[in-house]
C-alpha positions as CSV (number, residue, x, y, z in Angstrom):
1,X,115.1,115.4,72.2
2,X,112.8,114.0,69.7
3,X,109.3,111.7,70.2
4,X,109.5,110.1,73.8
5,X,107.6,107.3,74.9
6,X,104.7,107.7,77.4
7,X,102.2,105.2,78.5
8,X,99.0,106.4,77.4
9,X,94.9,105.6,78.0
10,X,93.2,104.6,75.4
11,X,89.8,103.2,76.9
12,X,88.7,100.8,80.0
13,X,91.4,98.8,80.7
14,X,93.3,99.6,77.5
15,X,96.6,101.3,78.3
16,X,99.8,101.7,75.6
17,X,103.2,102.7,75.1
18,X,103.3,105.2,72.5
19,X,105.8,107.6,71.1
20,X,104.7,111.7,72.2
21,X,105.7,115.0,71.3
22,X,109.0,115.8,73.7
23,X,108.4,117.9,76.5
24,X,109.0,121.8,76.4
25,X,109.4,124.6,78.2
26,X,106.5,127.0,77.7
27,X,106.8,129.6,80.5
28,X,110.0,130.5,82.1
29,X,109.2,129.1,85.2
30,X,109.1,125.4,83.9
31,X,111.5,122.9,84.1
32,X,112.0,119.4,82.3
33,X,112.1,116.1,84.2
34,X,114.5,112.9,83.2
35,X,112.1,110.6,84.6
36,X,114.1,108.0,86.5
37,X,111.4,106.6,88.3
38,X,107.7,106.5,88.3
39,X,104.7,105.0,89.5
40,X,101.3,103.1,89.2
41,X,99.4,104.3,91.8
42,X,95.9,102.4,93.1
43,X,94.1,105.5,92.2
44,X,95.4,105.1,88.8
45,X,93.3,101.9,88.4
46,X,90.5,104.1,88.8
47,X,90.8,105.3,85.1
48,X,92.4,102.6,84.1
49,X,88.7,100.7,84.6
50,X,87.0,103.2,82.5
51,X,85.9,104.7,86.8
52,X,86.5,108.1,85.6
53,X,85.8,110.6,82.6
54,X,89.7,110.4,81.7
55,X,90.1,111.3,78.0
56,X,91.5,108.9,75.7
57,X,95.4,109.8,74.9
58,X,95.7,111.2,78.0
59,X,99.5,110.2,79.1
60,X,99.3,108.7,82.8
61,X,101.1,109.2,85.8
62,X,101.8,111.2,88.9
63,X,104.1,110.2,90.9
64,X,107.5,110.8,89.8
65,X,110.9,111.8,90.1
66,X,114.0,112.1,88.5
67,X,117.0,114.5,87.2
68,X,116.4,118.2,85.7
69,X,117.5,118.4,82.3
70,X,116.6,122.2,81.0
71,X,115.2,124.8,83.0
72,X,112.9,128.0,82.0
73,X,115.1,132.1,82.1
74,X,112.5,132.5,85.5
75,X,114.3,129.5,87.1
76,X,116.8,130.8,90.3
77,X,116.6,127.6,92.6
78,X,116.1,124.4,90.8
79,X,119.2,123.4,88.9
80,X,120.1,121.5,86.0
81,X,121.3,118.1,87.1
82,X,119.6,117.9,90.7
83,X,118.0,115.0,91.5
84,X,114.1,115.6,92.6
85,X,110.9,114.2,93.9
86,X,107.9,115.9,91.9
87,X,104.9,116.1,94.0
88,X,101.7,115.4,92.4
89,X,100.1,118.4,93.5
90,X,100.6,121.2,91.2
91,X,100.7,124.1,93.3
92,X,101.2,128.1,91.7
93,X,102.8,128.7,94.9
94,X,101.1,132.2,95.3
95,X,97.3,131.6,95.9
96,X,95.7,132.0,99.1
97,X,95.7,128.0,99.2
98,X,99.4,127.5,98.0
99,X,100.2,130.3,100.6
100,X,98.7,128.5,103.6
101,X,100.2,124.8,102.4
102,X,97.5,124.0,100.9
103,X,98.6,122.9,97.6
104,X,96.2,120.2,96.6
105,X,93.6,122.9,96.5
106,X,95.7,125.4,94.3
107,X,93.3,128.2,92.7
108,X,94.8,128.7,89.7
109,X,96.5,125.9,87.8
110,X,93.1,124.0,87.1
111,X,90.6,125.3,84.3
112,X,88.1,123.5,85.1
113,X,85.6,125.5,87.2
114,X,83.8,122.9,89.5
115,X,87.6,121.5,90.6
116,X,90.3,123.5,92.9
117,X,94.0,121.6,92.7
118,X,95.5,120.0,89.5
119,X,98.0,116.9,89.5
120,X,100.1,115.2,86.3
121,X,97.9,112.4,84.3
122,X,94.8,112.7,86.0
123,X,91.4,112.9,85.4
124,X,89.7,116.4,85.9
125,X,92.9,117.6,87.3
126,X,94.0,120.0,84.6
127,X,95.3,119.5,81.4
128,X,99.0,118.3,82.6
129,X,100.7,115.1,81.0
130,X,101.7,112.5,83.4
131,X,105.1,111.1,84.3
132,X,105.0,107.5,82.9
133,X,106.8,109.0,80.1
134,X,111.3,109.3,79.8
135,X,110.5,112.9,80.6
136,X,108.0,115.7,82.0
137,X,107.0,118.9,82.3
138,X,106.9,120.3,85.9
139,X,105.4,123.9,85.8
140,X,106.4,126.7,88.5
141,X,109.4,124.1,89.5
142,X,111.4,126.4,91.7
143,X,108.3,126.2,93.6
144,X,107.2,122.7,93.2
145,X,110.2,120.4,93.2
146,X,112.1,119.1,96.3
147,X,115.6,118.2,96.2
148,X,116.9,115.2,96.9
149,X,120.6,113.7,97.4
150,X,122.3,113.2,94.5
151,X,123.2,109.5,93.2
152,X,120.7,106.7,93.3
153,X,121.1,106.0,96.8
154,X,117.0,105.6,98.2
155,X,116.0,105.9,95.0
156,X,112.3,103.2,95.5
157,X,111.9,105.0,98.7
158,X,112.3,108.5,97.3
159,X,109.9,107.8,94.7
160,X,107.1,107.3,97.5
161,X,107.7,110.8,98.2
162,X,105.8,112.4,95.6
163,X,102.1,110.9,96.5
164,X,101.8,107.2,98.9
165,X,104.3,108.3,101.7
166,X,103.0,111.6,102.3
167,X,99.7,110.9,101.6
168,X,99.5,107.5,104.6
169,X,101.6,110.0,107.0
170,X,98.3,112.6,105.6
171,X,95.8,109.9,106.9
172,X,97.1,110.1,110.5
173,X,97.0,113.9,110.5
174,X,93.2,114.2,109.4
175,X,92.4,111.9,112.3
176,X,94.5,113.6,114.8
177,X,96.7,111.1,115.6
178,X,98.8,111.9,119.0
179,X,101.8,109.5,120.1
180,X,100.6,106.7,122.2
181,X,97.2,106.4,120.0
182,X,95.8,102.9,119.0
183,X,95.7,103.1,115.2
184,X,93.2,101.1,112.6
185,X,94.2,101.3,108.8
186,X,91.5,100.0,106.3
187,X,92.7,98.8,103.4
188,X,96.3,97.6,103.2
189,X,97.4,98.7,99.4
190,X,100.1,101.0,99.4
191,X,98.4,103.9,101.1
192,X,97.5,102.0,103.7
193,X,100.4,100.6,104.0
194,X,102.7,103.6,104.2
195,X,99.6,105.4,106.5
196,X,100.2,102.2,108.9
197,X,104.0,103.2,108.6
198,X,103.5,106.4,109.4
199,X,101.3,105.8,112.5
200,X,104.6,103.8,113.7
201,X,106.5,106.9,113.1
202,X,104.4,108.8,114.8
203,X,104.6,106.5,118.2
204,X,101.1,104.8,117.8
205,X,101.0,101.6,120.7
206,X,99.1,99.4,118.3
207,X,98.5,99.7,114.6
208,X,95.8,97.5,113.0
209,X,95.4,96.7,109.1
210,X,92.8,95.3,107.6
211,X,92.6,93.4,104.4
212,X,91.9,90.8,102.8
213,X,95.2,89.8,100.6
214,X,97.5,87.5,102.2
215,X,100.5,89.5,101.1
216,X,99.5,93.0,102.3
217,X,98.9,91.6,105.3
218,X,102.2,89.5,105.2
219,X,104.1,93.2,104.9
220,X,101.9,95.0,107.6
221,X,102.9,92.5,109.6
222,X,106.7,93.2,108.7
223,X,106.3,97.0,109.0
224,X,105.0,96.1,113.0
225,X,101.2,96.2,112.7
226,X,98.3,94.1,113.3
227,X,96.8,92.3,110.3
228,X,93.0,91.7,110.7
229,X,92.0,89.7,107.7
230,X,88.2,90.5,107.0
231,X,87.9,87.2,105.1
232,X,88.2,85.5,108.5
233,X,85.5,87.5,110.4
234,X,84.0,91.1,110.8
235,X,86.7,93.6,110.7
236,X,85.3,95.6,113.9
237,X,84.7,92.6,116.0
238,X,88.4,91.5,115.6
239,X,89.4,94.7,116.5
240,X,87.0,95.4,119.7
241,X,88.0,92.5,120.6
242,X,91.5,92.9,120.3
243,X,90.8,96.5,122.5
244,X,88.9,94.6,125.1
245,X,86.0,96.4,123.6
246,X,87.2,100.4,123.7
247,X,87.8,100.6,120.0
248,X,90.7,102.6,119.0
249,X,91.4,106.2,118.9
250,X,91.8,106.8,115.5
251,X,91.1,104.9,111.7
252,X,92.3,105.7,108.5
253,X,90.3,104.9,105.3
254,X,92.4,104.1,102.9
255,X,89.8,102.2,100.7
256,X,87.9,104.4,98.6
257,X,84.7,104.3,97.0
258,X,85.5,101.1,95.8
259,X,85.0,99.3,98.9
260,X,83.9,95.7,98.9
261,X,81.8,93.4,101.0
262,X,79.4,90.5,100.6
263,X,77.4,90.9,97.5
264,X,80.1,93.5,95.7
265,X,81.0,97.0,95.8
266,X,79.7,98.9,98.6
267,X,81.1,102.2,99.2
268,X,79.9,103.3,102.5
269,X,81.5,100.2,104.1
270,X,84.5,101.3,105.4
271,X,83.1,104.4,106.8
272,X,80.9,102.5,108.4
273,X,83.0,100.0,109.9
274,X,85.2,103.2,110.7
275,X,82.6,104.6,113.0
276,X,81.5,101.6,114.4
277,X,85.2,101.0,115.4
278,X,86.8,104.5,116.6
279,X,85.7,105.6,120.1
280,X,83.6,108.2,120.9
281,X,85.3,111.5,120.2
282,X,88.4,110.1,118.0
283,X,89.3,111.2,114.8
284,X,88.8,109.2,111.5
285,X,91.0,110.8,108.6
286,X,89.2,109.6,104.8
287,X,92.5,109.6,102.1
288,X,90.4,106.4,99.9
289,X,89.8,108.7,96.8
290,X,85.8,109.1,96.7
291,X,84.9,111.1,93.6
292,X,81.2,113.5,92.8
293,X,80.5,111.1,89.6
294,X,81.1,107.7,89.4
295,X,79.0,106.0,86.6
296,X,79.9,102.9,87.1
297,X,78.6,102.9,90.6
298,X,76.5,99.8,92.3
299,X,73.5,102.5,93.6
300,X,71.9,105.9,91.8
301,X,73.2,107.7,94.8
302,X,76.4,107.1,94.4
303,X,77.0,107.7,90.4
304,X,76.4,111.1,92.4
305,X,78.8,110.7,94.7
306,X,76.2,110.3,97.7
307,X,77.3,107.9,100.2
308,X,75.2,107.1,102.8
309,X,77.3,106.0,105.4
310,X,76.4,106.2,109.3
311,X,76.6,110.0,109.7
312,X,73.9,110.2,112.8
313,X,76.1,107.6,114.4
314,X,79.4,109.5,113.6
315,X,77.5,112.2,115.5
316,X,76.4,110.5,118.3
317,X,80.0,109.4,118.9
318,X,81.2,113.2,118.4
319,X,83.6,112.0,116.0
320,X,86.1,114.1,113.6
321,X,86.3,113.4,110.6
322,X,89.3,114.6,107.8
323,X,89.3,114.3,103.9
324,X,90.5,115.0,100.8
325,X,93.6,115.0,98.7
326,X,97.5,115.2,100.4
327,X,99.4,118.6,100.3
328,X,102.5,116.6,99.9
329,X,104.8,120.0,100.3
330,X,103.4,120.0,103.7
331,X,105.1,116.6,104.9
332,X,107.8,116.1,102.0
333,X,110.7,117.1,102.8
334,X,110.8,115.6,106.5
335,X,109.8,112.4,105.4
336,X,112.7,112.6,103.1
337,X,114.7,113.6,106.0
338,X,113.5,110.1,107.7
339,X,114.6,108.1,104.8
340,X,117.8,109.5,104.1
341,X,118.7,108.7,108.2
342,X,117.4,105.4,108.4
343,X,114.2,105.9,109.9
344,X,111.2,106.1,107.6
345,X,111.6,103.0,104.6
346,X,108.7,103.2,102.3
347,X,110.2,101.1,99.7
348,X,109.3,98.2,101.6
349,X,105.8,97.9,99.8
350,X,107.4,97.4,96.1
351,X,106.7,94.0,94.2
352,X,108.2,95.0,91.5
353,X,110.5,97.0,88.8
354,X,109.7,97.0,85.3
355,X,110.8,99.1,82.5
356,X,108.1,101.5,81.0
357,X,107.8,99.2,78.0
358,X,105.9,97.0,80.8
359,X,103.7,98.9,81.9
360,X,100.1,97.7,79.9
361,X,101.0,94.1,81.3
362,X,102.2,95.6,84.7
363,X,98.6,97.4,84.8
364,X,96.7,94.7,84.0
365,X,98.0,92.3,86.5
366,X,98.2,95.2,89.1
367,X,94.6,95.8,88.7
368,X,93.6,91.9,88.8
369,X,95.6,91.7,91.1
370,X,97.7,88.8,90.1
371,X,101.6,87.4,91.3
372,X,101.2,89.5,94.4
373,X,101.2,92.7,92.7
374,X,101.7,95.3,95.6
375,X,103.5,98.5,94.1
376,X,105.0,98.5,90.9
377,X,108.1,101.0,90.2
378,X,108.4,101.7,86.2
379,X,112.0,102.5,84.9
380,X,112.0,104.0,82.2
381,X,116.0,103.3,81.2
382,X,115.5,99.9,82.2
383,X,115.9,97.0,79.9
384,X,114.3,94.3,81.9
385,X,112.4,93.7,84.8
386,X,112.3,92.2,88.5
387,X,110.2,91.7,91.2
């Protein structure tokens, strides 16, 4: 292999193709990627508007998959020519974390001090390359990688595997989400999406999605939920009164700390609205990316990542509340299992398929949301795109 191409950062909303160093192997336990597939992901868009302290030339991207193409002498599983899903966690595999599943907290592959768990193409993550490249570098990949069918049969709904699938079906499980619960999903991107999919899976009687976008809606409609358009009216009145005034048992934030309201940003609104519309004692799990410095935020408190949400209500309700990053090898491999029977179809949330040379455009209208932008699927070998 010679130069590859990669999209790389180059400032606030300033993305390019560029031709990079090929891949290669530097410990024995490494493996290299043909990247068949990969993703933009809405917490992408963070760097992408200049939200984070990304360096410039870092190549983006982390969630991928693809076919192995060389493989380290410390390699005994993973073999050249399988098909995989690379999860965006980058897990050691023998840290006390890694060792109890725990593999977006991994102790050892980030440098920096102040951050446990690294991930491809992100800020503050470690100093890995992304995936929006032809190829990639997966370190510890017997550990890492997870098989997948060979062919290109599932291949858009494989590709959810290595971050947005796991991470929805991660939602439910921080807020303790039992068969027969009423479910309420904020934000209806792609997380929230596949988290309102994955509440379905998991038997919830009644999945609500709020949002504001006529088209997410329009597909959390089609995946069985509730759409509760906050454009309309206040989110948690539409709901209570949809419950006859119980509330449901358990909410998913799938927002962020780029929540928006009347008069802007406003980060604690979600949570807010989250606690005013669980019940007392249900669980609320937080998967919206919140991060401890955000310059560009609307109040001094929360450039430093304090978001003063309702907590003494949250208490008074003796709710639960889970957060943080997915451990995707926890949930992985049996929501593979549900796609390759039939039963789980993430793919339904992609707009579009665009070849890698697309991909400053593809971001641009992504984050501007323009043409209905919803999840876009890069190809690298692709010549031309569709939606």
């Amino acid at each position: 292999m010679n130069d590859v191409k990669a999209v790389v950062y180059e400032g606030p909303r300033s993305v390019a193709v560029r031709d990079v160093p090929d891949p290669k192997i530097k410990k024995g336990t490494d493996a290299i990627v043909k990247i068949t597939s990969t993703n933009i992901c809405g917490s992408d868009l963070h760097m992408y508007e200049g939200r984070t302290n990304v360096e410039e030339g870092k190549i983006l991207g982390h969630e991928n998959m693809g076919t192995v193409v060389e493989v380290g002498s410390g390699i005994d599983r993973i073999k050249v020519g399988d098909r995989v899903s690379v999860p965006f966690n980058i897990g050691c595999g023998h840290c006390r974390n890694c060792l109890t599943g725990w593999t977006a907290y991994c102790l050892r592959m980030n440098p920096n001090p102040d951050m446990d768990g690294a991930a491809y193409g992100y800020a503050n993550m470690g100093p890995y390359d992304g995936g929006q490249a032809e190829y990639l570098r997966v370190p510890h990949a017997d550990f890492n990688l997870l098989e997948l069918p060979p062919g290109d049969e599932h291949e858009n709904d494989f590709t959810m595997l290595s971050d947005i699938f796991p991470t929805g079906y991660h939602g439910t499980e921080l807020a303790g989400m039992e068969p027969g619960d009423t479910v309420a999903v904020f934000g209806g991107g792609p997380v929230g999406l596949l988290a309102a999919h994955s509440a379905m899976l998991r038997g919830a009687s009644q999945v609500f999605v709020v949002d504001r976008e006529n088209d997410r809606l329009a597909l959390a409609e089609k995946l069985g939920a509730t759409r509760i358009d906050f454009s309309v009216a206040d989110p948690v009145e539409q709901i209570m009164d949809a419950t006859h005034g119980r509330g449901v048992d358990r909410g998913v934030d799938a927002v962020g700390y780029q929540a928006h309201g009347k008069g802007g940003e406003q980060p604690a609104r979600v949570l807010d609205n989250l606690v005013d519309v669980v019940r007392s004692t249900g669980g609320i799990g937080v998967i919206g990316v919140y991060v401890p410095e955000d310059p560009g935020a609307a109040d001094e408190g929360a450039k430093h990542g304090r978001i003063g949400f309702n907590f003494g209500k949250m208490f008074s309700k003796g709710q639960r509340i889970g957060t943080g990053q997915c451990p995707v090898m926890r949930y992985n491999r049996h929501l593979r299992d549900m796609i390759i029977t039939g039963r789980a179809t993430p793919s339904i949330v992609v707009s579009h398929e665009l070849p890698l040379t697309e991909a400053p455009d593809a971001y641009d209208k992504f984050d501007r949301r323009v043409d209905g932008y919803t999840k876009v699927v890069l190809k690298p070998e692709m010549s031309g795109g569709t939606s």
